[in-house]
FILUM-839434 format. One record per residue (C-alpha): residue in three letters; z, y, x; residue number from 1. Coordinates in steps of 0.05 Angstrom, whole numbers. Each point is the difference from the previous one (the first is absolute). Layout:
BEGIN
+------+--------+--------+--------+------+
| rofi |     c3 |     c2 |     c1 | mipa |
+------+--------+--------+--------+------+
|  ALA |      Z |      Y |      X |  NUM |
...
+------+--------+--------+--------+------+
end
This chain:
BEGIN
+------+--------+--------+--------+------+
| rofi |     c3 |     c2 |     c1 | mipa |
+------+--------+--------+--------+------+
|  UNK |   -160 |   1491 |   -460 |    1 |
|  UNK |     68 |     27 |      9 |    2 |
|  UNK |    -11 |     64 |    -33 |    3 |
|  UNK |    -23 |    -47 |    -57 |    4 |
|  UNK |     47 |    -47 |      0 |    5 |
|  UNK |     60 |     71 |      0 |    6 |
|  UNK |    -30 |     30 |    -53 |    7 |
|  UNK |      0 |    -65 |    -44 |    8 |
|  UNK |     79 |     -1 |     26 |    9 |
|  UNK |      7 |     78 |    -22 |   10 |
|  UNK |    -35 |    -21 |    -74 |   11 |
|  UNK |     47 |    -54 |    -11 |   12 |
|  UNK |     53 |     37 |      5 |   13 |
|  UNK |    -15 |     53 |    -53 |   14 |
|  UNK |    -11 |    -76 |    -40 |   15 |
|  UNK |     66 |    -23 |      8 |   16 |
|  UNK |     29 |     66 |    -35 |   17 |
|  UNK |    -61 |     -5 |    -51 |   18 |
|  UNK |     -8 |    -71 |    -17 |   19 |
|  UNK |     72 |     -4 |    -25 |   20 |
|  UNK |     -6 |     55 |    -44 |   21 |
|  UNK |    -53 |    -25 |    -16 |   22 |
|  UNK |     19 |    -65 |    -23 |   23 |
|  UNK |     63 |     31 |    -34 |   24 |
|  UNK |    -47 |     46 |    -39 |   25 |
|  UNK |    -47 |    -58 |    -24 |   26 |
|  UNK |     65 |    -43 |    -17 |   27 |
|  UNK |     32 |     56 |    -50 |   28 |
|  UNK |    -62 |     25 |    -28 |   29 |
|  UNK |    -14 |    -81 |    -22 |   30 |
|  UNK |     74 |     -9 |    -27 |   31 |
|  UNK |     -5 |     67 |    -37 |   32 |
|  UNK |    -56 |    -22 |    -37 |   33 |
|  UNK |     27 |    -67 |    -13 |   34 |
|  UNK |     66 |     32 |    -23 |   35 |
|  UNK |    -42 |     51 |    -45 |   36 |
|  UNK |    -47 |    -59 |    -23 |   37 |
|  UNK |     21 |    -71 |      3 |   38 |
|  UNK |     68 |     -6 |    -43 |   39 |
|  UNK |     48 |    -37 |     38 |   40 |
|  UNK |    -17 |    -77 |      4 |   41 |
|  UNK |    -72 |      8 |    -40 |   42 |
|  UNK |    -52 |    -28 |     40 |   43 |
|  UNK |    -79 |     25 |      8 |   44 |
|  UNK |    -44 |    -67 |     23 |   45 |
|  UNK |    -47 |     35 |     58 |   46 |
|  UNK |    -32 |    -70 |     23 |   47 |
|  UNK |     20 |    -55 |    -58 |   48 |
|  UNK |     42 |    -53 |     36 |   49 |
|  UNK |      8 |     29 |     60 |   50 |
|  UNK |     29 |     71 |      6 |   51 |
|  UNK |     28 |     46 |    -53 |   52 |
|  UNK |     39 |     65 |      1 |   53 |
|  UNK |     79 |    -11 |    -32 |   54 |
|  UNK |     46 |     54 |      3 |   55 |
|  UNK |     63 |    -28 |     24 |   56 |
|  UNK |     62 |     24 |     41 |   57 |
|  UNK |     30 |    -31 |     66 |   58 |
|  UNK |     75 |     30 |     -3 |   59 |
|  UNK |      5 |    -56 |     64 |   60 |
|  UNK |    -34 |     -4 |     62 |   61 |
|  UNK |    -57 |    -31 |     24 |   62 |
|  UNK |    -25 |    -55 |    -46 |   63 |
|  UNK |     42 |     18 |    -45 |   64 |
|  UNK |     53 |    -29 |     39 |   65 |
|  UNK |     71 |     26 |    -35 |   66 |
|  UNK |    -39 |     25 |    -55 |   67 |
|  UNK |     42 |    -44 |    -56 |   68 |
|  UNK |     64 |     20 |     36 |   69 |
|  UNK |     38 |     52 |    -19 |   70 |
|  UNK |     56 |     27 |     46 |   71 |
|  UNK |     35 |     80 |      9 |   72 |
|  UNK |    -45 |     39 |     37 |   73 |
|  UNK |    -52 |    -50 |     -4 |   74 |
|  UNK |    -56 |     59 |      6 |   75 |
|  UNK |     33 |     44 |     50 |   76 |
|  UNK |     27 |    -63 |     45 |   77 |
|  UNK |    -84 |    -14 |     -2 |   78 |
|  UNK |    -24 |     71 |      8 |   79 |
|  UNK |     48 |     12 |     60 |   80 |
|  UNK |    -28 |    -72 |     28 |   81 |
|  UNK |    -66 |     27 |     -9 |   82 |
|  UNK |     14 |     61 |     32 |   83 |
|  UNK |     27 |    -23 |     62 |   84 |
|  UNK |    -57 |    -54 |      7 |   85 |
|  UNK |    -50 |     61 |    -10 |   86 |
|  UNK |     30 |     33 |     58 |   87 |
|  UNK |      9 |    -47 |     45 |   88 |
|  UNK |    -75 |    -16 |     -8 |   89 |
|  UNK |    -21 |     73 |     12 |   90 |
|  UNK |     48 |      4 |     70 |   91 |
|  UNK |    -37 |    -61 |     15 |   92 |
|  UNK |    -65 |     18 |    -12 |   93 |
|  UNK |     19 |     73 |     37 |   94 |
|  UNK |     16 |    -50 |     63 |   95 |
|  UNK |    -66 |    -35 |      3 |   96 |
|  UNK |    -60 |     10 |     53 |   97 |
|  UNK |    -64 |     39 |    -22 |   98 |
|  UNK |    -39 |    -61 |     13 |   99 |
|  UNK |     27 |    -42 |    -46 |  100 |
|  UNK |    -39 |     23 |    -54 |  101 |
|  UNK |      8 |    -62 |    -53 |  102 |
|  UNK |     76 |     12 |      3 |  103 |
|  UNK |     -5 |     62 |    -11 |  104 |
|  UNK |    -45 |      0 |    -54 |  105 |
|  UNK |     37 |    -59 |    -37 |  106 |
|  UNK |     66 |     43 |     14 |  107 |
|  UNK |    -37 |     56 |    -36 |  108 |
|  UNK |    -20 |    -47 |    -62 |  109 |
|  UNK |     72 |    -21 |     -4 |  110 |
|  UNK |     35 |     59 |     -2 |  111 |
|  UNK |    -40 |     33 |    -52 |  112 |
|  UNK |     10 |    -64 |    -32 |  113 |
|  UNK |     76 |     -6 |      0 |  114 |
|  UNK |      2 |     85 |    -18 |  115 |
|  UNK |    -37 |     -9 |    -56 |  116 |
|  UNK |     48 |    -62 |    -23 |  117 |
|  UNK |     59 |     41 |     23 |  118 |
|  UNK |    -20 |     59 |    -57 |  119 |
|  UNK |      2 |    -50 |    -47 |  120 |
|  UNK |     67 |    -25 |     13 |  121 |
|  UNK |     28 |     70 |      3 |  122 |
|  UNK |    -29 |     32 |    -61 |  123 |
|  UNK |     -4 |    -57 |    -46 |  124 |
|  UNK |     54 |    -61 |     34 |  125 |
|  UNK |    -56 |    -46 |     -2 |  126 |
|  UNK |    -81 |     -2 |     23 |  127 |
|  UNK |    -62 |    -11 |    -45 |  128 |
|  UNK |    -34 |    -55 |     13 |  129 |
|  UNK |    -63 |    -13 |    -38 |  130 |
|  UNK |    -57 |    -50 |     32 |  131 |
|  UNK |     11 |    -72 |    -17 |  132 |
|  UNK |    -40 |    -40 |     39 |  133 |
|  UNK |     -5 |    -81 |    -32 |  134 |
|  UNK |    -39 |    -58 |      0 |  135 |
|  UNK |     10 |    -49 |    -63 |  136 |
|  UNK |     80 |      1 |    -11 |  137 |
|  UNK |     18 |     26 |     74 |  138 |
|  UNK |     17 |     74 |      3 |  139 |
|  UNK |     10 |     32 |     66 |  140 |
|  UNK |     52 |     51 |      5 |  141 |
|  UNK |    -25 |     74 |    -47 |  142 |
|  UNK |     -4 |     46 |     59 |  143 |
|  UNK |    -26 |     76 |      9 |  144 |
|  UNK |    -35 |     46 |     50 |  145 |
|  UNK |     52 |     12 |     45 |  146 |
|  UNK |     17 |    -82 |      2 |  147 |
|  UNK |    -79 |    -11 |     26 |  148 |
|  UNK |     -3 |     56 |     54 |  149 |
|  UNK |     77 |    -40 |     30 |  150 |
|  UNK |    -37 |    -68 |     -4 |  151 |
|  UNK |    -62 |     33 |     38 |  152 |
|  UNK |     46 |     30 |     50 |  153 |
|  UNK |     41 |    -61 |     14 |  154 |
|  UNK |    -70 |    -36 |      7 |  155 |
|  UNK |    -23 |     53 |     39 |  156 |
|  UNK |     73 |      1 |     52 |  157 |
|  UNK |    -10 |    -85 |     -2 |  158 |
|  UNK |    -79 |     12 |     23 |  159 |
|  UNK |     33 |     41 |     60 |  160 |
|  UNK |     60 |    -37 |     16 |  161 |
|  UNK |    -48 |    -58 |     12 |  162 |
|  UNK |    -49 |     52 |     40 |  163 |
|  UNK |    -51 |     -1 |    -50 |  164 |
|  UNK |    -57 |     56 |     30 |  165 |
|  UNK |     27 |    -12 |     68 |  166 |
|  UNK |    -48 |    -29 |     51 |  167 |
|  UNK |     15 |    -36 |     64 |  168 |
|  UNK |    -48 |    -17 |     48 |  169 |
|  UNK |      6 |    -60 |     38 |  170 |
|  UNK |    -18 |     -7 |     72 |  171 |
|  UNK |      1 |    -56 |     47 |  172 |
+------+--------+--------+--------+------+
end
């Protein structure tokens, strides 16, 4: 069971270099086809009132928060923010035990995640966003690859934090 439960460890590991990539990989290849294929603010209905794909641009943060403001060094004051958030994730996640697998896998998922947002920000000062989730006259916020795998992660670090997986055996 041990050697099992070390090699599943040893696996993981390789995922948490892989999965990021991964997810950065996935999130560019989607914006480049929007970018090549959906002119900026068109819209393509995939499920008729309730999800299309709309090419827009965030040149804010998350939720578009600061995306109508416009203030000197707006996109490198954001990218360096970014930047520094990225790292200090990835020492994090460096610093956590092998058996906390859900952090590490969420960590993983949110790194690729905020990388793939990051690329954006430095090579165009703003990040494609393109599914627009809605039901009637609501809209949710457009979002993009890397957005979903940083939602999944934080889900994933909230399961753990609350010891989701964890079992404790009660004895009298």
């Amino acid at each position: 069971m041990a050697d099992r439960s070390a090699g599943l460890v040893h696996r993981l590991g390789r995922l948490e270099i892989w999965l990021p990539l991964a997810v950065v990989v996935l999130d560019q290849l989607t914006k480049l086809i929007v970018r090549r294929r959906l002119p900026l603010h068109d819209n393509v209905t995939v499920i008729p009132g309730f999800l299309d794909f709309t090419h827009v641009r965030n040149t804010g943060a998350a939720f578009g928060v600061l995306n109508s403001v416009d203030f000197p060094y707006k996109t490198a004051l954001l990218a360096l923010i970014s930047t520094a958030a990225l790292i200090g994730v990835a020492i994090y996640s460096a610093g956590l035990a092998r058996q906390q697998l859900l952090a590490r896998f969420g960590l993983a998922l949110i790194i690729g995640g905020a990388g793939g947002n990051l690329i954006d920000r430095l090579i165009d000062g703003s990040v494609v966003d393109f599914v627009d989730a809605y039901w009637g006259a609501y809209h949710f916020w457009a979002f993009n690859v890397a957005d979903s795998a940083i939602t999944v992660g934080v889900t994933l670090m909230i399961l753990d934090m609350i010891g989701a997986g964890k079992h404790a055996s009660k004895t009298v």
